[in-house]
N, C-alpha and C positions, 0 to 999 in steps of 0.2 A: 657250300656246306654239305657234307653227309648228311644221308639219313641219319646217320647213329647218331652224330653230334647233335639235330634239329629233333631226335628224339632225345637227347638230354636235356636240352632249353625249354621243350617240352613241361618234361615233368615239372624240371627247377619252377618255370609260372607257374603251375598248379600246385605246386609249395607253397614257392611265394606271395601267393591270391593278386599277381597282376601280369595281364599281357603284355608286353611289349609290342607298340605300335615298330618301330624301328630296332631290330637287334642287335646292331654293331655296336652298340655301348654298354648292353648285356654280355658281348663276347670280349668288349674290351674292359667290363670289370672284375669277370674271370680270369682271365692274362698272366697269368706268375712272369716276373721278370726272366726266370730260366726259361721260358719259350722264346724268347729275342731269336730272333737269325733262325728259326722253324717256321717253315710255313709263310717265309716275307714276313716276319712280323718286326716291328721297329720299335725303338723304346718308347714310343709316344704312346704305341698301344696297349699298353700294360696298367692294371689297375692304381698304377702307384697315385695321378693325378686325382683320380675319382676320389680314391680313400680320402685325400685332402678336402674334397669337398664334402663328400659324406660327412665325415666327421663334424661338419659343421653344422648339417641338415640334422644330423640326430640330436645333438645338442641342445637346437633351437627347439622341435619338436617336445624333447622330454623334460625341457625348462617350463614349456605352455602346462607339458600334460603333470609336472608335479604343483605349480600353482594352482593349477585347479585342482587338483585331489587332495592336495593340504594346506587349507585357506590359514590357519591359526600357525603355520613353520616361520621358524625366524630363516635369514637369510643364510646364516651358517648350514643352520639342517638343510637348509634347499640345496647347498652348493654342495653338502657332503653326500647329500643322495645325489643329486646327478655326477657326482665324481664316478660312486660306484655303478652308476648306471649304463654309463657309456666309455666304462676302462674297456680294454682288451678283451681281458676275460670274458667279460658280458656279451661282447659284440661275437667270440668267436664260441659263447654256448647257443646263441641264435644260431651260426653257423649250421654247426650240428645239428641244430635240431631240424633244421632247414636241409640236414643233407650237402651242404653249398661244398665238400671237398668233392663228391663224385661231380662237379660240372668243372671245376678248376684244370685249367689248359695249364698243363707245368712242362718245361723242356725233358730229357731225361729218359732213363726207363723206368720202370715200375719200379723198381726200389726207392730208385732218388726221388718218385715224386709220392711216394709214402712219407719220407724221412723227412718234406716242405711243409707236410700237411701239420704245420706249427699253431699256437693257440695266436701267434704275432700274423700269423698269413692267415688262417680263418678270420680272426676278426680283422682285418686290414680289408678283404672281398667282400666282407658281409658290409664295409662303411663304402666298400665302392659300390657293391650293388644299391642302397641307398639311395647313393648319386646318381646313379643311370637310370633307377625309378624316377627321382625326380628331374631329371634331363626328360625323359621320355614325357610323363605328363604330369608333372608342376608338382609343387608343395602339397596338394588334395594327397596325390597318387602314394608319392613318399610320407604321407601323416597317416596314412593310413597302413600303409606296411608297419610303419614303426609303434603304434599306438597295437595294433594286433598282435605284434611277437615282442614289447617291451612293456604292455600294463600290468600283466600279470606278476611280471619279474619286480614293477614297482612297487606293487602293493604289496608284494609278500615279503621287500627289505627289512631290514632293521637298522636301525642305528643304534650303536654300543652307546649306553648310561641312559635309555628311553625308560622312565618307571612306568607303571600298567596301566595309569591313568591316559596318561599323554598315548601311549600307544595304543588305546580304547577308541581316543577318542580321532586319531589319524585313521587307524582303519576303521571306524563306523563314518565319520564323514568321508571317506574317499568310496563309500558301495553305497552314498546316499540316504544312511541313517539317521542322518544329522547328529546332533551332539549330544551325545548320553547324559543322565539327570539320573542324578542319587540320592534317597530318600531314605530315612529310619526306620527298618523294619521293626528292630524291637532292640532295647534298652535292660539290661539286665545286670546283678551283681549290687555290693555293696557303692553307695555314691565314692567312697574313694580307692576301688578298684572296679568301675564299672566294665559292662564286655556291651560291644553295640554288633548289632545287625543289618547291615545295610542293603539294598536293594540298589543296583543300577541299572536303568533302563532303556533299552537301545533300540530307536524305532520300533517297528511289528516283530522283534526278535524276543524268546523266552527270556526275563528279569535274570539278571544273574545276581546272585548274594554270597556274601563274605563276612568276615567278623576279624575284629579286633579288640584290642585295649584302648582303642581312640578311635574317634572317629577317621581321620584320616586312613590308617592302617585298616580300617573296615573296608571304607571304599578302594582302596590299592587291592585289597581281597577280593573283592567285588568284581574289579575291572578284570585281576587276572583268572577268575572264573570263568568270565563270559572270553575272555581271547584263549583262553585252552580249550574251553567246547567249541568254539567255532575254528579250532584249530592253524588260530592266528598267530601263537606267541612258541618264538622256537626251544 
């Protein structure tokens, strides 16, 4: 291995916040299948296996880490968030952010391995790399890469038809707020067009309040108060 090259693995760990006890599964989950036949390299070497495992390691990981952040989700939402969690896209905005196209070994010159750098090949390296964390050292090694550069992107999801309540109360229990509780601030109007005032209250976080012509519709006020100030709700 070059210097240059053993200075990019370099950096890529200190990205990735893990060493590699053993490299060669690190070099072979960078691999683009266009490098075949450069450098002795054979199809075995190439990230396409890894991706297969990856993908499975992330899977399992973001299925633990949404059970715990959303104890009250039925199984539809849990499956539709982990769908959006570990599609392509996602895995190759890790990518990026991770930098992971300056380490990818592509056959080619400079143009052609610009023209690979796909959002299908980004996320396809970032589920190999994964796998070569967890080859190298275990499920700890890989839960923790992926819990680091995929919490954030969990908790800041949405799912389309979520109302303010339900979505209140996913992101206050998922940052350990426990379960917000809504109370009558004040009661006003004739009895048959009253206007109420409601308070909901979310751990040690300032009360948020809302109002409506029902109760209900207070607290949906309420809830989407408190998720626009804490800059939850898109």
């Amino acid at each position: 291995m070059t210097a240059a090259a053993g200075a990019t693995l370099d950096a890529l760990e200190r990205r990735a916040g893990y060493e590699f006890q053993d490299r060669t599964t690190l070099v072979t989950a960078l691999t683009h299948p266009s490098a075949v036949g450069d450098a002795r390299i054979s199809a075995g070497e190439t990230y396409q296996r890894l991706e297969f495992l990856g993908d499975r390691v992330l899977g399992l990981v973001v299925a633990e880490m949404l059970l715990d952040a959303f104890p009250q989700a039925s199984e539809g939402e849990l499956s539709s968030r982990l769908a959006d969690l570990v599609r392509k896209e996602t895995c190759a905005d890790v990518a990026v952010a991770l930098d992971l196209g300056a380490a990818i070994l592509f056959g080619g010159n400079r143009a052609q391995k610009r023209a690979l750098q796909t959002v299908n090949v980004l996320g396809d390296v970032c589920e190999a790399l994964i796998a070569a964390i967890y080859l190298d050292g275990g499920l700890p090694a890989a839960q923790h890469f992926i819990v680091t550069n995929w919490r954030e992107r969990m908790l800041e999801a949405t799912v389309a038809g979520r109302n303010a309540k339900t979505a209140l109360q996913e992101w206050a229990q998922a940052r350990g707020h426990g379960t917000p509780t809504y109370r009558i601030a004040e009661r006003s109007g004739p009895d048959h067009a009253p206007t109420f005032a409601i308070e909901v209250l979310v751990g040690a976080l300032e009360p948020g309040r809302g109002e409506g012509r029902n109760r209900r519709e207070a607290e949906q006020a309420a809830a989407m108060a408190v998720l626009e100030r804490e800059g939850a709700w898109p």
